[in-house]
TIROSE-534703 format. One record per residue: x, y, z of N, C-alpha, C in turn; residue in one letter. Coordinates in pm, whole numbers, padded with zeros to 5 digits, always signed. Layout:
XYZXYZXYZa
...
***
This chain:
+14288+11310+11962+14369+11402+12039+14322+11404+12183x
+14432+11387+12272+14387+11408+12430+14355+11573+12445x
+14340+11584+12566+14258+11727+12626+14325+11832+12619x
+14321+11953+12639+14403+12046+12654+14417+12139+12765x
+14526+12143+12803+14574+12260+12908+14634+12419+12868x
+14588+12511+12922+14625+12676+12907+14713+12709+13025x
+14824+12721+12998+14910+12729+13120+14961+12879+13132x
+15005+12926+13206+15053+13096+13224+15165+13135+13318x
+15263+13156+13247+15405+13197+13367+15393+13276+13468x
+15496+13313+13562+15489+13371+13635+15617+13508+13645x
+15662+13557+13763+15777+13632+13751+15863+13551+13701x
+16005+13606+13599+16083+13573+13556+16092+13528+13399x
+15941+13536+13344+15950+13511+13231+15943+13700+13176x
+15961+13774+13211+15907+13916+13143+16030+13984+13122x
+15967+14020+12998+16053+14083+12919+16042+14209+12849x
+16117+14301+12834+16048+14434+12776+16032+14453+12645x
+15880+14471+12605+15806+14468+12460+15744+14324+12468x
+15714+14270+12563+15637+14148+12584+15464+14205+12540x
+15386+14140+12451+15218+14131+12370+15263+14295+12319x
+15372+14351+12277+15355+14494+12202+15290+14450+12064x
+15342+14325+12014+15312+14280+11854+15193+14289+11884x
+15099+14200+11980+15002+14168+11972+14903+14276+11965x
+14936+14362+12106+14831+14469+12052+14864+14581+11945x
+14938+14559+11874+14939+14624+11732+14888+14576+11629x
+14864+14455+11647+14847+14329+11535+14666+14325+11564x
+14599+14344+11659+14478+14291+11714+14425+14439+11787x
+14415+14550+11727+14372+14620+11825+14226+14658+11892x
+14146+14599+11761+14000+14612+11778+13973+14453+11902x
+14060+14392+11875+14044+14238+12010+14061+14250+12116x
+14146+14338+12149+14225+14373+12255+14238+14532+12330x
+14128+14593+12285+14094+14704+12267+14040+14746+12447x
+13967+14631+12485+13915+14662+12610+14005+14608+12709x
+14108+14539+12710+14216+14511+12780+14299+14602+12791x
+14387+14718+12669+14396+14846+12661+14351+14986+12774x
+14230+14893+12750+14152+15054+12868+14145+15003+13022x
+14110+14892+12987+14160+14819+13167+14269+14894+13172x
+14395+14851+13151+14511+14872+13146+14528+15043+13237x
+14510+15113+13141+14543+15264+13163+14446+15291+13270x
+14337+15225+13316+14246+15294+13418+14332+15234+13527x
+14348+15154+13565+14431+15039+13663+14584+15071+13695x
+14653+15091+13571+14769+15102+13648+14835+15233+13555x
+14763+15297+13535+14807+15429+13429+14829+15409+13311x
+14808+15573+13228+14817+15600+13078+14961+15505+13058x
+15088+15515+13148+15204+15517+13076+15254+15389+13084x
+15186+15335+13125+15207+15144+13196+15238+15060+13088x
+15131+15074+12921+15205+15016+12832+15318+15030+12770x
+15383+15170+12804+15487+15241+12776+15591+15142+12808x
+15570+15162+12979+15672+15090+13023+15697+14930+12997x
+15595+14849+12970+15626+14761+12951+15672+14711+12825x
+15650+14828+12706+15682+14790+12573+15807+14854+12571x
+15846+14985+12625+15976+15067+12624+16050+15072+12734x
+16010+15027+12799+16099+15093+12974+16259+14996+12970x
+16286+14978+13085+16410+14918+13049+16381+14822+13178x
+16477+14727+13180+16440+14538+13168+16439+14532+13365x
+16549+14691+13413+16555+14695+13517+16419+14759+13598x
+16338+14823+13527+16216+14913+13555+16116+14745+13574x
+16081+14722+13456+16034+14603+13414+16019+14508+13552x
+16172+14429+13592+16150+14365+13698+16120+14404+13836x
+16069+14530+13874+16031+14556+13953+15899+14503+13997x
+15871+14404+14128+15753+14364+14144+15653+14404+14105x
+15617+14492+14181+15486+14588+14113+15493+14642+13985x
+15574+14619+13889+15548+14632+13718+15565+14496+13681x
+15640+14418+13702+15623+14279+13715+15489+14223+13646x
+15414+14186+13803+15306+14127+13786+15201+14166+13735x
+15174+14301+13701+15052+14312+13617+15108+14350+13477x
+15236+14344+13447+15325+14350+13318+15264+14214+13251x
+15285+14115+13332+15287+13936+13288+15164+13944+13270x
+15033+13976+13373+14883+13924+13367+14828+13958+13250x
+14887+14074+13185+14849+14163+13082+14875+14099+12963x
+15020+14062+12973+15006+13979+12832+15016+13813+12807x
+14927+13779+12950+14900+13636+12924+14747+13639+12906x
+14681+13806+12981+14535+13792+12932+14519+13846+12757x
+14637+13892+12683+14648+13913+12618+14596+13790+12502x
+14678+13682+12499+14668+13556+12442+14534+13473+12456x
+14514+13464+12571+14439+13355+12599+14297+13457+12623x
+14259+13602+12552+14165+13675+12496+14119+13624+12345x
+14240+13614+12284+14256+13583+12146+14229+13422+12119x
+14275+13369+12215+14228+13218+12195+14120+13198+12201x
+14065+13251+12289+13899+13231+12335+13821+13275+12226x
+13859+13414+12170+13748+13462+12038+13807+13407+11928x
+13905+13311+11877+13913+13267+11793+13855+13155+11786x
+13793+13093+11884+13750+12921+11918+13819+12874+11972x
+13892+12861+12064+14006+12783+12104+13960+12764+12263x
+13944+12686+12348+13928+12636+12439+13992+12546+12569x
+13995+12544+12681+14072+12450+12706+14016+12366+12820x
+14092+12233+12804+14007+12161+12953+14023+12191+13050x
+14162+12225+13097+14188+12260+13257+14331+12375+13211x
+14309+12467+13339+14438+12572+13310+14483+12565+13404x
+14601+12641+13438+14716+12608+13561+14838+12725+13554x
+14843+12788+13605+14946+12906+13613+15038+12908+13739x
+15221+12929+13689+15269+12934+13819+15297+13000+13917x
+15260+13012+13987+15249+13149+14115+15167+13286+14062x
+15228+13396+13988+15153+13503+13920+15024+13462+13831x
+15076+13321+13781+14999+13309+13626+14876+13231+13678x
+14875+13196+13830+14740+13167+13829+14630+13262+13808x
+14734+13359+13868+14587+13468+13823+14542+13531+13691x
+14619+13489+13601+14613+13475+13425+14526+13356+13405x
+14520+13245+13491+14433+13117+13440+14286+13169+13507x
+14280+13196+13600+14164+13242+13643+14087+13358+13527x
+14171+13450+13488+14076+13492+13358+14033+13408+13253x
+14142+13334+13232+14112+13258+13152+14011+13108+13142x
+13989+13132+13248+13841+13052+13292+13674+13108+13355x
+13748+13217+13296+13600+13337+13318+13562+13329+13461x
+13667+13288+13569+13616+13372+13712+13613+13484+13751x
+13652+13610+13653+13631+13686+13661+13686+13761+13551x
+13648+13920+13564+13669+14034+13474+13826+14026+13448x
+13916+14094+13323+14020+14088+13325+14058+14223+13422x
+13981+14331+13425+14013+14421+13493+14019+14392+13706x
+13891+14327+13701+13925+14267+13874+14048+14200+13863x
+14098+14100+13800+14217+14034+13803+14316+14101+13798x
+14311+14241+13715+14403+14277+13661+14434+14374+13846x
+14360+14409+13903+14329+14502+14038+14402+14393+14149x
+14341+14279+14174+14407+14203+14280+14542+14187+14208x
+14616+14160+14112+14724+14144+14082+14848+14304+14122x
+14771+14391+14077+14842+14480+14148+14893+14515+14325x
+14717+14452+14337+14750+14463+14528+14827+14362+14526x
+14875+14257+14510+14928+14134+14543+15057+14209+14550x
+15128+14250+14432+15240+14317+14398+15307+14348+14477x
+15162+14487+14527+15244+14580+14646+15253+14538+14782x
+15211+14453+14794+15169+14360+14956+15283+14298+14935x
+15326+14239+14841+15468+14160+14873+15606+14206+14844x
+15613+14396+14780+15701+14362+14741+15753+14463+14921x
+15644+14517+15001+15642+14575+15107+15673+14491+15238x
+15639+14312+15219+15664+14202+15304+15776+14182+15362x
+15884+14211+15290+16052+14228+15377+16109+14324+15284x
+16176+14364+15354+16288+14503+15296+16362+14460+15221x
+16412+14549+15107+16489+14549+15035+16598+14494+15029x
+16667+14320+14962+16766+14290+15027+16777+14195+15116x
+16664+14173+15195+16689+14095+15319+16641+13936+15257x
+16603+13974+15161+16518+13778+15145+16624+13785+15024x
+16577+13632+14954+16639+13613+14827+16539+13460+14808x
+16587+13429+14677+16528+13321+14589+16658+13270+14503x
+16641+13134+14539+16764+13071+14449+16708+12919+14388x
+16740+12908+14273+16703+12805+14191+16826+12696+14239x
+16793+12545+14253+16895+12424+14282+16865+12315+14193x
+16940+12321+14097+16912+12184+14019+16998+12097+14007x
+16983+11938+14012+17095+11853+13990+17112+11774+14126x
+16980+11815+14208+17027+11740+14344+16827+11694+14389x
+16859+11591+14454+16738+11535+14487+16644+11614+14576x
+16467+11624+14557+16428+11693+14637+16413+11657+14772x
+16470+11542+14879+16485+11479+14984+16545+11612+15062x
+16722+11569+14971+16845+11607+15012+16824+11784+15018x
+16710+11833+14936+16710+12007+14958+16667+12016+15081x
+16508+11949+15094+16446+11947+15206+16553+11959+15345x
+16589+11868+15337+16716+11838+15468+16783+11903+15515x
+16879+11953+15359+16911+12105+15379+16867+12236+15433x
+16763+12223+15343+16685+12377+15421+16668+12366+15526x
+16605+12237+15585+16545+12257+15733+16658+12249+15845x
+16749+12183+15809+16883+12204+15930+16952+12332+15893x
+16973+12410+15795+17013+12572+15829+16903+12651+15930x
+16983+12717+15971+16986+12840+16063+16896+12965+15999x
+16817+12994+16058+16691+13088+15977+16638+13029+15865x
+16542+13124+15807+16440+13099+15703+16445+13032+15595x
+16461+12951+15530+16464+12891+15444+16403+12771+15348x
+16286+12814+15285+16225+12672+15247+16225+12650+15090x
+16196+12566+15049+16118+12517+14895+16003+12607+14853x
+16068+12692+14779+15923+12776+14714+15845+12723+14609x
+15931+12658+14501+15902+12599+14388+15936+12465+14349x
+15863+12390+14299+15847+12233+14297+15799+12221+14147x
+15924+12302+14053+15937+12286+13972+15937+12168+13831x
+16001+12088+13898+16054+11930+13835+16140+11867+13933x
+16186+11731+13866+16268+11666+13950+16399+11748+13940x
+16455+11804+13846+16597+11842+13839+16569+11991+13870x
+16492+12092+13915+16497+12223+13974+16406+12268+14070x
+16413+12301+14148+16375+12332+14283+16418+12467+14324x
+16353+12533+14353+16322+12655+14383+16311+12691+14595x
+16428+12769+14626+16392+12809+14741+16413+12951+14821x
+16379+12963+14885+16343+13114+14930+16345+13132+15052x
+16394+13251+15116+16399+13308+15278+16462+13401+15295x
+16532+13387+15450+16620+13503+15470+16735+13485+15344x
+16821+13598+15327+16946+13623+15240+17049+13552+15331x
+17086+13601+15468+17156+13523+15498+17139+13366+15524x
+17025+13296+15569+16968+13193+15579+17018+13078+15386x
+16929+13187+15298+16941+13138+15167+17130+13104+15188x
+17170+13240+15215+17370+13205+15111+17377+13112+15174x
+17389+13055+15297+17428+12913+15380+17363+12819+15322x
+17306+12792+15305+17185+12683+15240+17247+12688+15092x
+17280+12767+15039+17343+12738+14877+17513+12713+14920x
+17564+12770+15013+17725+12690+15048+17665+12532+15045x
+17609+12459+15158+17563+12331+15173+17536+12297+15026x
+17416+12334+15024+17361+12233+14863+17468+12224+14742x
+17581+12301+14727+17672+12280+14647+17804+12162+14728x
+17795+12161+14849+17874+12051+14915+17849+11945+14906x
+17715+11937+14843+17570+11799+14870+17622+11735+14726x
+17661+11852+14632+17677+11786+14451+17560+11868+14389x
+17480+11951+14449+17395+12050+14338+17486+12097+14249x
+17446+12054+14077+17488+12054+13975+17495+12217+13950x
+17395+12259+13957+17375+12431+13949+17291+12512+14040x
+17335+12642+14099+17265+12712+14227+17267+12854+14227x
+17156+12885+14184+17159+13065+14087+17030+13104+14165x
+17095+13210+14226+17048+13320+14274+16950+13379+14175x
+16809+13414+14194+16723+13452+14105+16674+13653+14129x
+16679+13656+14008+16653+13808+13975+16535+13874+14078x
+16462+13819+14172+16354+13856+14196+16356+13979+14310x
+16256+14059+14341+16259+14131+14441+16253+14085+14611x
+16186+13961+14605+16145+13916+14771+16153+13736+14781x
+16167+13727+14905+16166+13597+14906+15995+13535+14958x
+15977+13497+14789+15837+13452+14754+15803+13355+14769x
+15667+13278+14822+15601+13148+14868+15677+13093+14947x
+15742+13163+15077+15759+13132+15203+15746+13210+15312x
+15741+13184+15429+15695+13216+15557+15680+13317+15566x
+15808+13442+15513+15806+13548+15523+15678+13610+15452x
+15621+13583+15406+15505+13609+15307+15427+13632+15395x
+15358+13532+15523+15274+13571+15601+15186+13697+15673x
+15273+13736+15698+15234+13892+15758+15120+13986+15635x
+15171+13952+15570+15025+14007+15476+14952+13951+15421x
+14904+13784+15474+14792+13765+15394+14679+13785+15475x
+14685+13854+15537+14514+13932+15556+14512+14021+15499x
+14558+14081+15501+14515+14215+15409+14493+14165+15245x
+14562+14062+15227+14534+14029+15091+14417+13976+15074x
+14384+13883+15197+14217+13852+15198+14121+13922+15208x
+14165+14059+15290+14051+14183+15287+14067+14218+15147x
+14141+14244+15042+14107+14246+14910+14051+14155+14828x
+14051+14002+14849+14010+13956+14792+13859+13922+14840x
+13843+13975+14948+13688+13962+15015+13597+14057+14948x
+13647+14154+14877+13603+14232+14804+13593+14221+14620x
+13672+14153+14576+13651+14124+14470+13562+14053+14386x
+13464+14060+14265+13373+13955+14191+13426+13905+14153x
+13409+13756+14192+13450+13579+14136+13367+13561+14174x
+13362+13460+14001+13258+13356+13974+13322+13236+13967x
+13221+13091+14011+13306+12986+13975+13374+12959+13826x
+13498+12919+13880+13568+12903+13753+13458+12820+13614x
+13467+12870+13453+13449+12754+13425+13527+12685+13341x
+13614+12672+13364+13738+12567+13325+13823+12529+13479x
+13802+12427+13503+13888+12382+13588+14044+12389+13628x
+14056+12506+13779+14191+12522+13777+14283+12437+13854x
+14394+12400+13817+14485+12273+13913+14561+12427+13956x
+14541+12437+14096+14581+12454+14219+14690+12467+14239x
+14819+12574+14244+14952+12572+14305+14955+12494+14465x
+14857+12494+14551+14883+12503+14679+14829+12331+14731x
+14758+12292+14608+14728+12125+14635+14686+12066+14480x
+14792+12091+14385+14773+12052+14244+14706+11989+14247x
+14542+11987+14285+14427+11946+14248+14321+12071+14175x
+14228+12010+14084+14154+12088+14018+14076+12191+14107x
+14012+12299+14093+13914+12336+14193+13823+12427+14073x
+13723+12493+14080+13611+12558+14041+13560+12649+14157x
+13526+12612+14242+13480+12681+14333+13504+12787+14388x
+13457+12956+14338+13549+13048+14390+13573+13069+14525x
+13493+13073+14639+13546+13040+14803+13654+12948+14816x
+13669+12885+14781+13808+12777+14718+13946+12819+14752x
+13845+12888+14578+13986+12941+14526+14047+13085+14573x
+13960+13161+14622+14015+13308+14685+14091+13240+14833x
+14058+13144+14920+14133+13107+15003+14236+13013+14942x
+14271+12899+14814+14432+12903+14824+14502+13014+14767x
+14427+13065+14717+14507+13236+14676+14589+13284+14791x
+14519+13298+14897+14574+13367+15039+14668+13282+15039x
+14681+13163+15076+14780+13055+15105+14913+13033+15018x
+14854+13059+14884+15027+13045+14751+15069+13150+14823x
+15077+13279+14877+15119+13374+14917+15288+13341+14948x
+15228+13229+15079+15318+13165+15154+15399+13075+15145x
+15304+12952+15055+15341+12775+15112+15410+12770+14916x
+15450+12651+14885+15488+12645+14788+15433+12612+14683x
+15478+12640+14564+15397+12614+14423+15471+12472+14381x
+15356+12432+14402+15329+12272+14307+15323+12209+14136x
+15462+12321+14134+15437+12265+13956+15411+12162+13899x
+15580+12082+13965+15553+11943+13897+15445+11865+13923x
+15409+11829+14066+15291+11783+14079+15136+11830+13971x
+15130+11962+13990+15044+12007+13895+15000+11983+13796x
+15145+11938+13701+15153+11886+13561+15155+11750+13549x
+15190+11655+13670+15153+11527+13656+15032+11496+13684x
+14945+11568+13769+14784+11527+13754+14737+11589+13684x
+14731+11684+13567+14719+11717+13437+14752+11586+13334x
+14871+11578+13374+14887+11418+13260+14808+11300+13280x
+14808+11297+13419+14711+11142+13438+14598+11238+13436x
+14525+11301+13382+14359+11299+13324+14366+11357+13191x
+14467+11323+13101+14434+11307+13016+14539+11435+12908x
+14571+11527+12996+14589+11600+12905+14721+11548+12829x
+14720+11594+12702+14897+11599+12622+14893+11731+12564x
+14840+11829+12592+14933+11953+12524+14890+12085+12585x
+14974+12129+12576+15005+12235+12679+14989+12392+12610x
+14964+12474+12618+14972+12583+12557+14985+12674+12664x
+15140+12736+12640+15185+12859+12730+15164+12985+12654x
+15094+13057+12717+15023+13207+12706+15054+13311+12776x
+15165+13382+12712+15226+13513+12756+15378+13508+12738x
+15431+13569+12812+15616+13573+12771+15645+13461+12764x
+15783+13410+12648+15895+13364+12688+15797+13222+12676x
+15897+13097+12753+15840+12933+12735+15886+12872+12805x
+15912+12935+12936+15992+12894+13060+15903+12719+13099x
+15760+12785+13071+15679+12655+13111+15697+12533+13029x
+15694+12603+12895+15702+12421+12832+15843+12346+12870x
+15998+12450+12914+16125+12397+12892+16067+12296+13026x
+15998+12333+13162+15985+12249+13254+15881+12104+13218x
+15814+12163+13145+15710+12026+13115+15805+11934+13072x
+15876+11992+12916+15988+11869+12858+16008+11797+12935x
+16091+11813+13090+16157+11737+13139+16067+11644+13232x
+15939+11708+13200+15857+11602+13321+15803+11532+13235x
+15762+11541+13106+15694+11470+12985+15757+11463+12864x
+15831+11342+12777+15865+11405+12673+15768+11362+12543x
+15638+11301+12591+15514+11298+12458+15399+11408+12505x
+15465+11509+12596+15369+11613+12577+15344+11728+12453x
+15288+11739+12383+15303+11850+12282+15269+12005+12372x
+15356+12062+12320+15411+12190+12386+15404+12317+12304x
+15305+12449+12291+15309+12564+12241+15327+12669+12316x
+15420+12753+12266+15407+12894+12371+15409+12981+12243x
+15272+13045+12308+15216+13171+12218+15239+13328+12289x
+15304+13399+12206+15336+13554+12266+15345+13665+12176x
+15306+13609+12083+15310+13681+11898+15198+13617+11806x
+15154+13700+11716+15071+13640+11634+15121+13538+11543x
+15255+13549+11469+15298+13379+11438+15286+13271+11533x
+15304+13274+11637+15293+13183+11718+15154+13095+11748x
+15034+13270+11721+14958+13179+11728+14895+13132+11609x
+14931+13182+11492+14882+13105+11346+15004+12958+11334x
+15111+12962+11410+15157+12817+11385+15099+12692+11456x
+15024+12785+11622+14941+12679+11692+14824+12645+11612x
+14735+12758+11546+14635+12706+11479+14631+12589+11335x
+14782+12670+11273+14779+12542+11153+14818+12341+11254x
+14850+12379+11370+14928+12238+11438+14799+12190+11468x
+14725+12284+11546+14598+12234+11640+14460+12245+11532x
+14422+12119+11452+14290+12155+11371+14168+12113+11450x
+14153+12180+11582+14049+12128+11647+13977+12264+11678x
+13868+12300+11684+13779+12422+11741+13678+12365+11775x
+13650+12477+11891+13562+12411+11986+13406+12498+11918x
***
């Protein structure tokens, strides 16, 4: 068997009652993730994420420490069951799910910068004024081109795969840029659920302050090697890694790349940890002899364990 990768979504995979099984199923495992939880972002936080409604839910700031929670959820359980991995990789939010999951730090510090992150961006442009739109079916040249000859803000947030591409800016900037890319032959061009227009320019204005939080936080070097949104190369090094932290803020996430230098060293299987399997549907299309698990329930993960007879 080749190596293994722990991968972790980001916004857009969350869903309401996302790890409820789990921590019902595991409560003595998951017991101190629980109390993180309620000290960090309140008593009623699991509430909301197991009961609230889908519109509460996608709100940035319930968002992202909604997701961190139940991808540290999984990949808690992997770790005390034996389960291990060679290199992890999370997209935009979920890096900071791989970073627990490589013991650079506490789940509760992670779980703290994930909240500031939240509120720093969802405060970055007003309500409305940015947007995020997914383009698939058209070459990533021809987006490029696009974006950069419209009129205001507009870049490549996500570098998804060859067939989806992800971009972000002004709202008015974005609708022009999706008139064009559908003139170009983009097969499909959907406006995404999100609150802000994420991993571009507009982002800037607050990454200092995000660095004055993260100048404050305990990280240790990773020890599982993380591939990098901001130069899908591996890194360990936490000075590193708290500065491309500052930087994904802005510049774009390097999926596909990510997952192809994951493949050329070796890895073939992937294990997505936390909501939903948004990650493996993108791997498919970049690999189709990758073996692919997404764990978010305890069947899921007794079907990975009967698949995977390896412990570390």
């Amino acid at each position: 068997m080749g190596k293994i990768a722990f991968i972790f979504p980001g916004q857009g995979s969350q869903a309401v009652g996302m790890s409820k099984e789990f921590f019902s199923a595991y409560p003595k495992e998951l017991g101190s993730l629980k109390e993180s939880v309620s000290r960090v972002c309140g008593e009623d936080f699991l509430n909301l994420m197991w009961n609230g409604t889908q519109e509460q839910l996608t709100l940035t700031t319930n968002t992202q420490p909604a997701l961190y929670t139940a991808s540290g959820a999984v990949s808690q359980l992997l770790n005390q069951r034996g389960y291990h991995a060679d290199y992890v990789a999370g997209h935009s939010l979920g890096e900071y799910s791989a970073l627990y999951a490589a013991d650079a730090y506490s789940f509760e510090t992670g779980l703290v910068l994930v909240q500031k992150r939240a509120k720093l961006m969802e405060r970055a442009v007003p309500a409305g004024m940015g947007a995020m739109v997914a383009v698939m079916g058209l070459g990533v040249d021809q987006i490029e081109s696009i974006c950069q000859q419209t009129s205001g803000i507009v870049e490549i947030a996500n570098y998804n795969n060859d067939s989806q591409i992800i971009i972000s800016g002004e709202r008015a900037a974005v609708a022009k840029a999706m008139e064009n890319l559908k003139m170009a032959g983009a097969k499909r061009v959907i406006e995404l659920g999100v609150s802000g227009p994420f991993h571009s320019s507009l982002m800037k204005p607050i990454a200092s302050d995000f660095e004055e939080a993260l100048s404050h936080a305990v990280m240790q070097n990773a020890k599982i090697p993380l591939v990098c949104n901001v130069s899908a190369k591996e890194e360990t090094d936490a000075g590193v890694i708290k500065a491309n932290l500052v930087q994904q803020l802005y510049q774009s996430v390097l999926w596909l790349q990510s997952v192809q230098y994951l493949l050329a060293r070796g890895v073939d299987t992937f294990v997505e940890c936390g909501s939903g399997s948004v990650l493996c549907g993108l791997i498919k299309r970049i690999s189709r002899e990758a073996r692919l698990f997404s764990i978010e329930n305890s069947q899921d993960l007794v079907m990975f364990e009967e698949a995977v007879a390896v412990r570390v």
